[in-house]
C-alpha positions in Angstrom: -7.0 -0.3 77.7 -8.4 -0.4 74.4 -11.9 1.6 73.9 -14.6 -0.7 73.6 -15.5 -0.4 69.4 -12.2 -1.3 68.2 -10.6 -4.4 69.4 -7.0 -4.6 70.2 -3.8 -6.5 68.7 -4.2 -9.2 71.1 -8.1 -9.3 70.7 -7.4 -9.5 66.7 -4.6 -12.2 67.3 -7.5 -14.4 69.3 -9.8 -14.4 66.9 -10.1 -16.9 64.6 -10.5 -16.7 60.8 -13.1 -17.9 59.0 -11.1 -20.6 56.9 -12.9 -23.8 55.7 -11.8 -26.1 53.0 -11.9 -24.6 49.7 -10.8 -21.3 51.3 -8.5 -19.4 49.1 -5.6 -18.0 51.5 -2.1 -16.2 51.8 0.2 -16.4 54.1 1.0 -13.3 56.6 4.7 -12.3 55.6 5.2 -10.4 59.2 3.5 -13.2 61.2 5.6 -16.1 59.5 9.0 -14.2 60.2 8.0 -13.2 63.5 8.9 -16.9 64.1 12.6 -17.9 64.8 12.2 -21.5 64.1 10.3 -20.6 60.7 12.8 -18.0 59.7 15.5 -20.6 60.5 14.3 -22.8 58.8 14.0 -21.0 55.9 15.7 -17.7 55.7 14.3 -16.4 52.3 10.3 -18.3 51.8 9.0 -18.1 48.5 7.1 -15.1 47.1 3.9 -17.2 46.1 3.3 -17.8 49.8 3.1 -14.2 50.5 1.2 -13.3 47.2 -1.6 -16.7 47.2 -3.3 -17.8 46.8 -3.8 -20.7 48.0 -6.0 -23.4 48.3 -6.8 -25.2 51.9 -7.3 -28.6 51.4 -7.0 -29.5 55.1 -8.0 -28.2 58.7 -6.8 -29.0 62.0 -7.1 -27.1 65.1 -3.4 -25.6 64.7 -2.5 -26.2 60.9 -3.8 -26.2 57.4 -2.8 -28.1 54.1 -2.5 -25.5 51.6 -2.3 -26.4 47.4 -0.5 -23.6 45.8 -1.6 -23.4 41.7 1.9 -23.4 40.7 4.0 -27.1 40.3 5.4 -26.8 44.2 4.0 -29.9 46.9 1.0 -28.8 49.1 2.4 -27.9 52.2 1.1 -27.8 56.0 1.3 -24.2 57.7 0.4 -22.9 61.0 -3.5 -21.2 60.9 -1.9 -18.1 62.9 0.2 -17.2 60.0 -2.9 -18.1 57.3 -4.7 -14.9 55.4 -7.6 -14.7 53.4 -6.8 -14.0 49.8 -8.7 -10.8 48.4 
């Protein structure tokens, strides 16, 4: 059990992030691999996902539409693997 004033992994994992459109964001490079479809899918991603940022156009519950400022197309990502850029 996790003492009360720090939350644990799972806790962390639960909470949401405080992305809205216009958000500037970078993708998690742990939490995208962790994926076995995603790192099917693409075996080697592009550094400028890990490194933002990132624009989000769109929100859905699961998903955002990120712009990148480089000339790639804006892609849709899962929110779980979305970090604010700092």
């Amino acid at each position: 059990m996790a003492p009360t004033g720090s939350p644990s992994a799972a806790d962390k994992a639960r909470s949401p992030l405080k992305l809205k459109k216009g958000s500037l964001v970078k993708v998690d490079r742990h939490a995208y691999l962790a994926d076995a479809s995603r790192a099917a899918s693409d075996p080697d991603p592009p550094d400028y996902l890990f490194l933002g940022p990132g624009e989000l156009l769109q929100m859905k519950p699961d998903a955002a539409l990120i712009r990148w400022r480089l000339p790639v197309p804006d892609v849709w990502l899962p929110v779980d693997v979305l970090s604010l850029y700092e």
